[in-house]
Backbone as a ProteinNet text record, in pm:
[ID]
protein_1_A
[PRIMARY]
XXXXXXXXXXXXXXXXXXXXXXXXXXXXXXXXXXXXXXXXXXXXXXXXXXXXXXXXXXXXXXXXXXXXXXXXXXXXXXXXXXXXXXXXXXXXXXXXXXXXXXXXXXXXXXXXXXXXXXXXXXXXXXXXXXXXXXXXXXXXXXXXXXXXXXXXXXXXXXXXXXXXXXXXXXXXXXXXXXXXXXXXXXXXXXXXXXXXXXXXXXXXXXXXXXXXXXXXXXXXXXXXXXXX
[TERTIARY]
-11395	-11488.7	-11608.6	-11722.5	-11858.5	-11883.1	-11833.4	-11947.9	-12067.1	-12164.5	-12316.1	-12316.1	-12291.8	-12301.6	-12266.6	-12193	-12136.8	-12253.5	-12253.7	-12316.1	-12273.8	-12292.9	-12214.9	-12300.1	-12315.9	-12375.3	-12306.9	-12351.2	-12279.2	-12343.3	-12295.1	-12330.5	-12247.1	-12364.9	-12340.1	-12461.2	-12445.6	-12558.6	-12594.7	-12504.5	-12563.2	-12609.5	-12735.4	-12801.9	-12762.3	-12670.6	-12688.5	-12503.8	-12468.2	-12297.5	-12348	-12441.3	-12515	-12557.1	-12594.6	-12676.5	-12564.8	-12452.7	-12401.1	-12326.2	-12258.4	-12167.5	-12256	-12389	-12453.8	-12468	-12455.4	-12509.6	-12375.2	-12242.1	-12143.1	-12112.3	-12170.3	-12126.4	-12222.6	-12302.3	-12430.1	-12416	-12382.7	-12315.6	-12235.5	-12123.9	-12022.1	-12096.8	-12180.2	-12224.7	-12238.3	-12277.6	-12234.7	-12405.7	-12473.2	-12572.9	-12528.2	-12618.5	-12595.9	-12711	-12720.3	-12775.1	-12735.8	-12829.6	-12757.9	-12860.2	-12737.1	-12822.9	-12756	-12819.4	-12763.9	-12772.1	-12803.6	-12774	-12665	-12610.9	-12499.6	-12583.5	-12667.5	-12724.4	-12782.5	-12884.6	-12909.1	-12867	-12751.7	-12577	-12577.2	-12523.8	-12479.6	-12601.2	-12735.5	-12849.2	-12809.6	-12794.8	-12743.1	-12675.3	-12582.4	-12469.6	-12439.9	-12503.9	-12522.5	-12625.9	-12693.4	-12798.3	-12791.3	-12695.3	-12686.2	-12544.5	-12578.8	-12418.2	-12378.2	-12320.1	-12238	-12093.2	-12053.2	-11910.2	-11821.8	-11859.4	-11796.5	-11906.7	-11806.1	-11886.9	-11811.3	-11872.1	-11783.6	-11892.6	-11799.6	-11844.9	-11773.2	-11910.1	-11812.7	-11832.1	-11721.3	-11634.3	-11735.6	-11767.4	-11880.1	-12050.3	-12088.5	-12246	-12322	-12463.2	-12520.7	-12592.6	-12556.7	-12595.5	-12466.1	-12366.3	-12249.5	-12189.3	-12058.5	-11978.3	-11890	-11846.5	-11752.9	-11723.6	-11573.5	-11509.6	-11582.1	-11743.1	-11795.5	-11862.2	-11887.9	-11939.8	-11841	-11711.3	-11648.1	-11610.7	-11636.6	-11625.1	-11719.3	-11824.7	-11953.4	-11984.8	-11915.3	-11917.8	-11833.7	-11732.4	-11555.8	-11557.2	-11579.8	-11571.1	-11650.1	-11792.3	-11916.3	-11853.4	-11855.7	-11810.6	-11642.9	-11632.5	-11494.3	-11499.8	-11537.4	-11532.5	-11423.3	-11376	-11346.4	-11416.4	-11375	-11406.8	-11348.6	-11367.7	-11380.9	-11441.8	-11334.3	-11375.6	-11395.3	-11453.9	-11489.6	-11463.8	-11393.1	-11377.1	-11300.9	-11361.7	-11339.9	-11209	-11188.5	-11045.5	-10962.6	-10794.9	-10701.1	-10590.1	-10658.6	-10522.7	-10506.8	-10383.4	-10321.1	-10373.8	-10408.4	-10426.4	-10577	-10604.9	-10762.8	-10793.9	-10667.3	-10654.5	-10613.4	-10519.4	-10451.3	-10537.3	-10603.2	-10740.8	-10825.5	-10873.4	-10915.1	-10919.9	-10793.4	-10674.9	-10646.1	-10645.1	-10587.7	-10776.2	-10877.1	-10972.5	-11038.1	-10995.5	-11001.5	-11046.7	-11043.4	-11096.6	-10944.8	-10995.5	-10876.9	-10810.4	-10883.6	-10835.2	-10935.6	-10860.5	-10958	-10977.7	-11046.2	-11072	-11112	-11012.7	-11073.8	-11155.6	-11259.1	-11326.7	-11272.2	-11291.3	-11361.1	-11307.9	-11333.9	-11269	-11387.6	-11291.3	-11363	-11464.6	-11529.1	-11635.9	-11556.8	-11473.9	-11399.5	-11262.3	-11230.4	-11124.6	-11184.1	-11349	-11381.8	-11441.4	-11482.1	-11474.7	-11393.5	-11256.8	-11122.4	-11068.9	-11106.3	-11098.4	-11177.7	-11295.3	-11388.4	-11361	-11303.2	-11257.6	-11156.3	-11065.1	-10889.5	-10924.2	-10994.7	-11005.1	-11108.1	-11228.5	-11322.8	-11213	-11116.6	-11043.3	-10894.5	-10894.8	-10794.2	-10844.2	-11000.4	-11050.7	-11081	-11125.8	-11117.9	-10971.4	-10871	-10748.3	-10763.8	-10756.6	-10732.2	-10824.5	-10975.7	-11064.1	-11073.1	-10995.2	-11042.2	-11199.9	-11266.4	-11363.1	-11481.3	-11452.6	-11543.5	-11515.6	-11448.8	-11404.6	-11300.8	-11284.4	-11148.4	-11048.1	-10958.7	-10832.2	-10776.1	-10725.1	-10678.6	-10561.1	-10502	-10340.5	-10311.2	-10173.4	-10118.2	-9964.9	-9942.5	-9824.5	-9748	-9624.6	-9564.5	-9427.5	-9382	-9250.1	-9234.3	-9126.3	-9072.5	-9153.3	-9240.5	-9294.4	-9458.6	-9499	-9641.3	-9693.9	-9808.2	-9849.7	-10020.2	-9973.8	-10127.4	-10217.5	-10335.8	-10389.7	-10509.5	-10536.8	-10606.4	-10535	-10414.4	-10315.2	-10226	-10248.1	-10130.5	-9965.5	-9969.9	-9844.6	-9733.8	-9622.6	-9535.4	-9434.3	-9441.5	-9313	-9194.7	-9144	-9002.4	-8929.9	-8929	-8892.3	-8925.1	-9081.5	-9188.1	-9110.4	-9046.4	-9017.1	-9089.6	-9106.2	-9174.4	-9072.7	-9128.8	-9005.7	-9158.2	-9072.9	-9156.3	-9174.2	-9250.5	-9338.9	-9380	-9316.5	-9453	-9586.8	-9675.8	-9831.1	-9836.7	-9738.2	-9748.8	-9668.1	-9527.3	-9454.3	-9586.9	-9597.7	-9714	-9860.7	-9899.9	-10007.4	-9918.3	-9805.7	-9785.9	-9741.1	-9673.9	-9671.8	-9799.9	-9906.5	-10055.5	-10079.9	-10094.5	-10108.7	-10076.5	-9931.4	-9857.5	-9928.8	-9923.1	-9951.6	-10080.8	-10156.1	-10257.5	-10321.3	-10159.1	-10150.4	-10018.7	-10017.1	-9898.5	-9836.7	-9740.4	-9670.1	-9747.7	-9725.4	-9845.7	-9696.1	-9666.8	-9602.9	-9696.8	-9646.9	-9709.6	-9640.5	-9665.5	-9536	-9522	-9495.5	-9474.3	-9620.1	-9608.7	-9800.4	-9871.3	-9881.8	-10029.4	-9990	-9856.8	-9862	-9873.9	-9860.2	-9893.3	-10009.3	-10100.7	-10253.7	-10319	-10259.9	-10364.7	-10353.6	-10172.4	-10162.9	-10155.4	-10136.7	-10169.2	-10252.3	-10356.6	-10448.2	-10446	-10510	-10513.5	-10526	-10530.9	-10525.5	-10410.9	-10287.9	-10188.6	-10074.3	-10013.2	-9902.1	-9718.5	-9721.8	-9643	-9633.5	-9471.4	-9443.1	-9410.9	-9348.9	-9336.4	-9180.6	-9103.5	-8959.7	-9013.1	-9142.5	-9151	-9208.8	-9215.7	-9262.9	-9126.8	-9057.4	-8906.7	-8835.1	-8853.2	-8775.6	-8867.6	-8982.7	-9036.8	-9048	-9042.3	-9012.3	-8862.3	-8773.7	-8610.4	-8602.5	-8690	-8676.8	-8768.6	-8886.8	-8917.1	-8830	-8765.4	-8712.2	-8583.5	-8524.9	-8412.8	-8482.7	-8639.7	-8731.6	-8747.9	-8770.7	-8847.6	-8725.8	-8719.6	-8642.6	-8650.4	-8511.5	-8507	-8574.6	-8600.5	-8633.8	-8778.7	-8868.8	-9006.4	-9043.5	-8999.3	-9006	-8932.5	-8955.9	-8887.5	-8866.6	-8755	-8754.6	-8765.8	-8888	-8916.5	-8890.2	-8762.4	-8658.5	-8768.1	-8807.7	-8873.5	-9010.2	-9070.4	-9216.6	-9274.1	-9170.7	-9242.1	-9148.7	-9272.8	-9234.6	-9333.3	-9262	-9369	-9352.9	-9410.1	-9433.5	-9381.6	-9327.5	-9265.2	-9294.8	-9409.5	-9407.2	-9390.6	-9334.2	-9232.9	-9148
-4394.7	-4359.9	-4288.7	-4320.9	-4292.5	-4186.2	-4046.9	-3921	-3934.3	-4020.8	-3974.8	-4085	-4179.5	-4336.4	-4260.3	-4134.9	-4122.2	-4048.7	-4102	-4029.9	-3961	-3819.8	-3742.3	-3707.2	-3713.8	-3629.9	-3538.5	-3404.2	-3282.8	-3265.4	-3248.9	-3227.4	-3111.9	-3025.1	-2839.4	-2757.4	-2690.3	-2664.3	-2515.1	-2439.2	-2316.8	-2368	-2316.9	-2402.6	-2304.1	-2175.5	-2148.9	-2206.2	-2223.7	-2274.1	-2442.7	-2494.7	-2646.3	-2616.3	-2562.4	-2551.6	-2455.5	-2408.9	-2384	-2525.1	-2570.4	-2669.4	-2780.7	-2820.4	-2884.9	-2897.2	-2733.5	-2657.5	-2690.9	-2678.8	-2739.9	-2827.2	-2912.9	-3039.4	-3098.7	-3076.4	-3126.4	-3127.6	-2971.2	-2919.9	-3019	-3043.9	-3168.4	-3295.7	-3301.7	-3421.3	-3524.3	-3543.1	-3586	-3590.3	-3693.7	-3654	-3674.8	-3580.8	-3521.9	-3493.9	-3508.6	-3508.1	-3401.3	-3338.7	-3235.6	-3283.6	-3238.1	-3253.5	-3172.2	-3085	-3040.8	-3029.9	-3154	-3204.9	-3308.3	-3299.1	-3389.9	-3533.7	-3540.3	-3638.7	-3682.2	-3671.7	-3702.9	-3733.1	-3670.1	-3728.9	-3865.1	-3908.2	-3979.1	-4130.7	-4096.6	-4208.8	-4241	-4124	-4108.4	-4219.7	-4159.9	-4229.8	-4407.2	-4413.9	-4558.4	-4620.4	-4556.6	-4566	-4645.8	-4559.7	-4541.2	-4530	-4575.9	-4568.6	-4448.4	-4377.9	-4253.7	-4323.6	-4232.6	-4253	-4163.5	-4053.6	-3933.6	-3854.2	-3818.5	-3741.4	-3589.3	-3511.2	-3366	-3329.6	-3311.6	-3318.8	-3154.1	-3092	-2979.4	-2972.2	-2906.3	-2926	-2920.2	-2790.4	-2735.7	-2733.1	-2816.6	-2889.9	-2865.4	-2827.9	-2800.8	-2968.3	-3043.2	-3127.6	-3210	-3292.2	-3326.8	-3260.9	-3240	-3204.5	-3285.6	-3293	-3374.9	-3462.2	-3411.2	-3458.5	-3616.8	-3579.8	-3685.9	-3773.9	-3711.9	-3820.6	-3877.2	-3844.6	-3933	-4055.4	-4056.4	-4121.7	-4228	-4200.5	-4276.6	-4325.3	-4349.7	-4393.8	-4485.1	-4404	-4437.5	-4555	-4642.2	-4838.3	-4861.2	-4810.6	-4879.6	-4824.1	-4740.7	-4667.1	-4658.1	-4706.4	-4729.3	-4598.6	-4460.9	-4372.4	-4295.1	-4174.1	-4063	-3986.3	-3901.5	-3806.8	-3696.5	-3575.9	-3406.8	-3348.2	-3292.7	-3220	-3072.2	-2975.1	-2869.6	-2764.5	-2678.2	-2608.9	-2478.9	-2390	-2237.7	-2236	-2297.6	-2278.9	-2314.4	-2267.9	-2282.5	-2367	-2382.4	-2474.9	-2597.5	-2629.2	-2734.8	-2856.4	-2828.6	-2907.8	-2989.2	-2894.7	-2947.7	-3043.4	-3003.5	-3108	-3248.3	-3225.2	-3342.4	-3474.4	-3346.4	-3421	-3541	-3464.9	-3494.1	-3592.8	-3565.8	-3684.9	-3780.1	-3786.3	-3903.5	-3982.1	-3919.5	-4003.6	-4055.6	-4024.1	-4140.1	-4036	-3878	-3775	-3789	-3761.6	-3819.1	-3699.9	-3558.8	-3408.9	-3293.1	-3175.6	-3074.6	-2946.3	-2875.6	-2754	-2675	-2536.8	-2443.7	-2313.6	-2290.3	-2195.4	-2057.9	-1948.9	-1920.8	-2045.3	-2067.3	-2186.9	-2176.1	-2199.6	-2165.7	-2302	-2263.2	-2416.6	-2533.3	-2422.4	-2523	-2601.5	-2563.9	-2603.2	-2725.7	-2710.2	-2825.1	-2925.1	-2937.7	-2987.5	-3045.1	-3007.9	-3050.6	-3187.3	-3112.7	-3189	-3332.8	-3335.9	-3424.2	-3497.1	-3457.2	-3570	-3625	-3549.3	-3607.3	-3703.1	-3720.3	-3842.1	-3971.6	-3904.7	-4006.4	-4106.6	-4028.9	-4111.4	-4219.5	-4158	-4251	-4324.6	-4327.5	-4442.8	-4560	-4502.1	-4621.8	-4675.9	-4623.5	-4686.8	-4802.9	-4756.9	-4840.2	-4939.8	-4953.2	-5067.6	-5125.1	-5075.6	-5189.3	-5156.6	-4989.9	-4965.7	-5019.9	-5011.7	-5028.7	-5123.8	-5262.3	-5378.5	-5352.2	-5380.7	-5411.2	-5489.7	-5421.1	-5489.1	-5586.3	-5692.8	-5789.7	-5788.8	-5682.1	-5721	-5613.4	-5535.8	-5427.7	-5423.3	-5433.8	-5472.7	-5352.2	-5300	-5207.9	-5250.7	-5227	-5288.3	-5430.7	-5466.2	-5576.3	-5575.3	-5471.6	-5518.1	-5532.2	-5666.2	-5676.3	-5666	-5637.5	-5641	-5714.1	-5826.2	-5923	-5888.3	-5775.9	-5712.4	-5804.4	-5910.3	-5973.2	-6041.8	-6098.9	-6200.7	-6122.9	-5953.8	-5883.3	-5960	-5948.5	-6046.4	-5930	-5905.6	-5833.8	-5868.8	-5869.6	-5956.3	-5897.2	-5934.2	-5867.2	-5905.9	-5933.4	-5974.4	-6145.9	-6124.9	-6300.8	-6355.3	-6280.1	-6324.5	-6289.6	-6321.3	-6216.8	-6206	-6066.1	-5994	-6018.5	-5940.2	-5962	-5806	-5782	-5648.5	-5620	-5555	-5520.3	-5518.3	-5479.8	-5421.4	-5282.3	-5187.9	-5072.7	-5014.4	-5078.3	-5102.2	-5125.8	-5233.2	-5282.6	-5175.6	-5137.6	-5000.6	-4886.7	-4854.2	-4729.3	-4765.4	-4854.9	-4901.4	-4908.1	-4960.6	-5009.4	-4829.2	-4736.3	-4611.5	-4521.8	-4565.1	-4483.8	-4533.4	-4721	-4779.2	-4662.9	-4641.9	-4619.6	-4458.3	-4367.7	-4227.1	-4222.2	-4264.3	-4210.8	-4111.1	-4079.3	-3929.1	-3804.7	-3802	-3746.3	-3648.7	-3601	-3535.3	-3585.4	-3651.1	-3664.2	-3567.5	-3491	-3484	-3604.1	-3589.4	-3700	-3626.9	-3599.1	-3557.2	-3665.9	-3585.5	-3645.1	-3830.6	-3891.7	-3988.9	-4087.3	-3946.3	-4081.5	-4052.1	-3952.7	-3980.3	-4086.3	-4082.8	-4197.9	-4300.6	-4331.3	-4477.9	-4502.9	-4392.9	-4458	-4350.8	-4304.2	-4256.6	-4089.5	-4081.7	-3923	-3904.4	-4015.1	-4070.7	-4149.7	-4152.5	-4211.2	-4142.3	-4215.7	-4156	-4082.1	-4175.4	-4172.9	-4048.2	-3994.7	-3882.3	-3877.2	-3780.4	-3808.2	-3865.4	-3866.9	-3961.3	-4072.3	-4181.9	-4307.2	-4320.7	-4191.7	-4248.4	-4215.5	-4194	-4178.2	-4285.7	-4311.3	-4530.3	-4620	-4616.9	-4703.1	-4694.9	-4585.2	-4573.7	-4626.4	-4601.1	-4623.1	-4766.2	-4824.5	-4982.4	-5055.6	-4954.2	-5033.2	-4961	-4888.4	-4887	-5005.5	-5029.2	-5090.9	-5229.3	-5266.4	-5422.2	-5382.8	-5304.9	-5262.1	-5230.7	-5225.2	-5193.3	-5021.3	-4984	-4841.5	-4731.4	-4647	-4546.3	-4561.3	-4632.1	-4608.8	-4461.3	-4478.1	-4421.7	-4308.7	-4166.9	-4050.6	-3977.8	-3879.2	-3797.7	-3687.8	-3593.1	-3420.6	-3328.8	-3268.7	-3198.9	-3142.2	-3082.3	-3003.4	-2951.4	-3144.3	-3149.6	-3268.6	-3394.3	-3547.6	-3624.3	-3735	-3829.8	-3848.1	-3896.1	-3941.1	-4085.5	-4189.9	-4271.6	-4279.4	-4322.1	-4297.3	-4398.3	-4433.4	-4514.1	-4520.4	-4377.8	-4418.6	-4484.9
-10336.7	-10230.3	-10289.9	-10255.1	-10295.2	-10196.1	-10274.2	-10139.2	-10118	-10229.4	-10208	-10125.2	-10079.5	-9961.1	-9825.2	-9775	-9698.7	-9618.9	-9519.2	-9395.3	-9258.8	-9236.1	-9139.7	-9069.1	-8921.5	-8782.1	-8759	-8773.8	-8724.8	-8584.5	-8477.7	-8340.4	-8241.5	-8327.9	-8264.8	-8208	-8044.9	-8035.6	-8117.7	-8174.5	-8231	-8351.1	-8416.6	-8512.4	-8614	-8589.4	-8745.1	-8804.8	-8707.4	-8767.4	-8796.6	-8704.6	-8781.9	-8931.6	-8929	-9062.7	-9192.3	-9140.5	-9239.9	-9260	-9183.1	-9195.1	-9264.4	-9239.3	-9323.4	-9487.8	-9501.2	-9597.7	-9698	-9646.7	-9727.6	-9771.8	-9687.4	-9719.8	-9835.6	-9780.2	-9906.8	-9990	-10015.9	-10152.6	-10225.1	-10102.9	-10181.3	-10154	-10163.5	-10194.7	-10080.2	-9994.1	-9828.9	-9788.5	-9746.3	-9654.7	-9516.5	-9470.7	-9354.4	-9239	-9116.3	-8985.3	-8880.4	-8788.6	-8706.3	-8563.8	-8487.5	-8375.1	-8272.5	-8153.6	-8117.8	-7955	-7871.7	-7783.1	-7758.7	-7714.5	-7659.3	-7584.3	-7564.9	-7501.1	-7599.5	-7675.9	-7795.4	-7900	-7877.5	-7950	-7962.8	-7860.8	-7771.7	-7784.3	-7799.6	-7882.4	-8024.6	-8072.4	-8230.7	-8296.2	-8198.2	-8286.7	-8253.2	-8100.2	-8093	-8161.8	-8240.9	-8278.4	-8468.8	-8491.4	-8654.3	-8732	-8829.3	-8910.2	-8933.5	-8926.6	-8972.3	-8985.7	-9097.7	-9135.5	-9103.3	-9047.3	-8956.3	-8875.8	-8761.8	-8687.9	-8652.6	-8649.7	-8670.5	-8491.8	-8405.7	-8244	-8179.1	-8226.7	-8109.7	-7946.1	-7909.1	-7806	-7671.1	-7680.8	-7568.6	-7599	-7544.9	-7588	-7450.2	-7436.5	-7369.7	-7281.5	-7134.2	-7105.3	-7110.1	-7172.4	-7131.8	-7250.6	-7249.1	-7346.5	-7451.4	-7575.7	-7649.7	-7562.6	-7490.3	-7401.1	-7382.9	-7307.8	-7232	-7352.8	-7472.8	-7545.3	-7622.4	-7619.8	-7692	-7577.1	-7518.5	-7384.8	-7340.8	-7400.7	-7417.7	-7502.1	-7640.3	-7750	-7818	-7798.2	-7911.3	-7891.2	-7769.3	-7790.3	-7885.8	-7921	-7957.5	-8148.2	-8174.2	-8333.9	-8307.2	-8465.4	-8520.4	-8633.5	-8685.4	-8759.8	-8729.7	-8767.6	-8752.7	-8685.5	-8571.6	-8440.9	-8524.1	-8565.8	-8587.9	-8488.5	-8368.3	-8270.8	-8363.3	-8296.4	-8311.9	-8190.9	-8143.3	-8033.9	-8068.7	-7996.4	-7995.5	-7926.7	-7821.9	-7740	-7823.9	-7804.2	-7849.2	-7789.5	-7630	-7596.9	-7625.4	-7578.6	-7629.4	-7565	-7426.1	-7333.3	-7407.7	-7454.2	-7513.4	-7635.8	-7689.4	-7792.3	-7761	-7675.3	-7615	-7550.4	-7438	-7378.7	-7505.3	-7625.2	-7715.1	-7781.9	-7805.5	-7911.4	-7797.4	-7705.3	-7627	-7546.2	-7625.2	-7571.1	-7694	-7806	-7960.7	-8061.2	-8019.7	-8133.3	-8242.9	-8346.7	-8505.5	-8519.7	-8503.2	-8563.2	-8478.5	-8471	-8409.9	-8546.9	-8520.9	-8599.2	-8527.7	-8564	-8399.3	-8481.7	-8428.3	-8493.8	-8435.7	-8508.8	-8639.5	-8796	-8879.3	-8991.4	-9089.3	-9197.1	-9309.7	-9375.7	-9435.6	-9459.9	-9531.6	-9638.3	-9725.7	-9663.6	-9567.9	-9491.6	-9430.2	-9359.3	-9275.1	-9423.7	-9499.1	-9594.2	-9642.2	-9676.2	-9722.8	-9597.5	-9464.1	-9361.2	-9324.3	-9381.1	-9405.9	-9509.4	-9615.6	-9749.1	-9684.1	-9633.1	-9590.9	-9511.8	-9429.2	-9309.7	-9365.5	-9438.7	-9519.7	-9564.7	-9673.7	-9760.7	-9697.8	-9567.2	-9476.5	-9407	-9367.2	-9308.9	-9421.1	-9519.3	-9619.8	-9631.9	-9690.4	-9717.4	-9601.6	-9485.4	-9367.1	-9346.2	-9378.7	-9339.1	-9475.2	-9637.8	-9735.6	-9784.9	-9727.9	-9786.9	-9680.8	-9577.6	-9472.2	-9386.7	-9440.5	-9386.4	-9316.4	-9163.7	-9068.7	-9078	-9179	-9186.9	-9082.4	-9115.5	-9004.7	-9017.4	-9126	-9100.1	-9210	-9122.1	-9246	-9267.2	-9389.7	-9456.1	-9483.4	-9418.8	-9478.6	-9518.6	-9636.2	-9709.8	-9602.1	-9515.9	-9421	-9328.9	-9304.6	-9156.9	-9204.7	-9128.3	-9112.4	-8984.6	-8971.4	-8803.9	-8852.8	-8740.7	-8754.8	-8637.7	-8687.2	-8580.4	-8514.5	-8566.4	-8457.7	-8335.3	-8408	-8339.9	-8255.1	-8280.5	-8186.7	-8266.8	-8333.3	-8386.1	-8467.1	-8482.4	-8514	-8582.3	-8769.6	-8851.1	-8892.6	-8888.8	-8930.4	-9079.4	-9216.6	-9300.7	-9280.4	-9217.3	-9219.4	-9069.6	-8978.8	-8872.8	-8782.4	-8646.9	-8545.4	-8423.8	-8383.9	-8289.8	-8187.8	-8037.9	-7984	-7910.5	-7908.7	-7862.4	-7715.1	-7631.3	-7555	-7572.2	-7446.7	-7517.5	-7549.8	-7517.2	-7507.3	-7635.3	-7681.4	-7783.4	-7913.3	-7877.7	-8001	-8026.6	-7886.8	-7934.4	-8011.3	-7968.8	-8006.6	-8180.5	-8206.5	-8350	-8421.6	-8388.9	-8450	-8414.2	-8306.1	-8326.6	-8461.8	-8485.3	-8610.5	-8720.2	-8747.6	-8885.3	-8908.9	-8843	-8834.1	-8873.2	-8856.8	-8855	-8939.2	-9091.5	-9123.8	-9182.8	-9190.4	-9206.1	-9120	-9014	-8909.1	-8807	-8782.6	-8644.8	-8545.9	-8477.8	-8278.1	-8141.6	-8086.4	-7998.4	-7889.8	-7813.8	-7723.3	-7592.8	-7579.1	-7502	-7596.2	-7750	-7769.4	-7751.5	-7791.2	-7785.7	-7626.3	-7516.4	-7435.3	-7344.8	-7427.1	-7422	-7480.9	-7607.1	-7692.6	-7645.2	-7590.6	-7520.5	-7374.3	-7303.6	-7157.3	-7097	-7189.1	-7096	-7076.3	-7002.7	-6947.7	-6780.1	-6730.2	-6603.3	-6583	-6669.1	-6614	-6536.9	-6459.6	-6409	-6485.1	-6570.6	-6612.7	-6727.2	-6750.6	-6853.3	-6960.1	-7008.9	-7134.9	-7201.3	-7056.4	-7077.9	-7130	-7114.9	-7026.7	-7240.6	-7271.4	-7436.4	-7526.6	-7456	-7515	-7530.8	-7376.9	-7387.8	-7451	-7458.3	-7537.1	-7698.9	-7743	-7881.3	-7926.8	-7834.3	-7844.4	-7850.1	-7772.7	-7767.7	-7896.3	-7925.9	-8057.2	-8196.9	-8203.6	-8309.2	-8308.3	-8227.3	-8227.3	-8272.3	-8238.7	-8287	-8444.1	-8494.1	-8645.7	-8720.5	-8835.8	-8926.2	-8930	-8938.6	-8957.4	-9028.3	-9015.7	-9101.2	-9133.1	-9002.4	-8993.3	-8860	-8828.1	-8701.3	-8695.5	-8742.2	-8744.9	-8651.3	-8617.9	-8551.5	-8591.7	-8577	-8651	-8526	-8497.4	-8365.6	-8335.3	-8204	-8154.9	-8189.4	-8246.6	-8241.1	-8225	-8232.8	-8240.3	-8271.7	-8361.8	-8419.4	-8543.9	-8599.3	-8747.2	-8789.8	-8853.6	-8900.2	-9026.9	-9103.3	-9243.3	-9282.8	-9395.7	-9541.7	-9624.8	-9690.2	-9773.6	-9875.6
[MASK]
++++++++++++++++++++++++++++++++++++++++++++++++++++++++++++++++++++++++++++++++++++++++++++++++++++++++++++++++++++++++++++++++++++++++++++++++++++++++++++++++++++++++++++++++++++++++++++++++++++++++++++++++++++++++++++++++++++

């Protein structure tokens, strides 16, 4: 991965935490953009390539929330929320409307930095260096993501749609803890009815489709993805 190719929109309205967070990155080598309207955001980024966007939470004119909302179809990058609050609910909100990771301030530069390499370097693994993988191979199982298709040792099982998101979710996040919240934000929404039993039976039913020992249980926090 090429840091000096990489381009980041930081979108914060206090201009002096913009301008430090700028100020780090540079350093490491990163060019970088600030802006600190949410509406202007929101032109930005439909606007231009960035390879991450670091989005804090509370923006003057719509908030994160609403621009990841206004965007996330149009850009395929990494989302770095930014937010002073601590709850959970906020992350959740977050993570279940296509944000990748949060960072809650106060946070140190080198931490959001460290945070900015870690995700740079997992969106590459995953697109092949910018290119959209059409298909990802783990030991026996392949998943053919244009075809929605699901192999089993070159066989195909057959998937739900909801089975098959939450698998393409994990390929996608591996060795990750989820609890069962964040997972049935990302997949049914934040407007759905349904709880968090309803991501219990559906994981139960795709492990019994997939070969064992992808699909972890971490007691009294999730699930994880295991590649292994």
């Amino acid at each position: 991965m090429e840091i000096e190719n990489k381009k980041i929109l930081i979108v914060e309205d206090e201009v002096s935490i913009a301008e430090l967070e700028r100020d780090y990155l540079e350093i490491s080598g990163y060019a970088v953009e600030l802006v600190h309207s949410g509406q202007k955001a929101v032109t930005m980024i439909r606007s231009n390539p960035y390879d991450l966007i670091i989005l804090d939470l509370m923006l003057p004119e719509i908030d994160g929330f609403s621009i990841i909302k206004a965007v996330r179809n149009d850009v395929d990058v990494p989302i770095l929320m930014v937010t002073a609050k601590k709850e959970d609910i906020d992350k959740i909100r977050g993570l279940g409307l296509g944000a990748d990771d949060f960072i809650t301030k106060p946070f140190s530069p080198s931490e959001l930095v460290a945070r900015v390499k870690a995700h740079l370097a997992r969106y590459e693994r995953l697109t092949h260096g910018g290119v959209k993988k059409k298909e990802v191979t783990i030991r026996n199982l392949t998943i053919q993501l244009d075809a929605r298709r699901v192999l089993v040792n070159n066989k195909e099982v057959n998937l739900t749609t909801k089975e098959y998101d939450i698998l393409v979710f994990f390929a996608n996040n591996p060795d990750q803890v989820f609890s069962k919240e964040i997972i049935l934000d990302r997949i049914w929404g934040l407007d759905s009815y349904v709880d968090t039993a309803t991501v219990t039976v559906h994981i139960g039913k795709l492990r019994d489709k997939i070969p064992d020992g992808f699909i972890e249980t971490v007691w009294g926090a999730g699930y994880r993805f295991n590649i292994g």
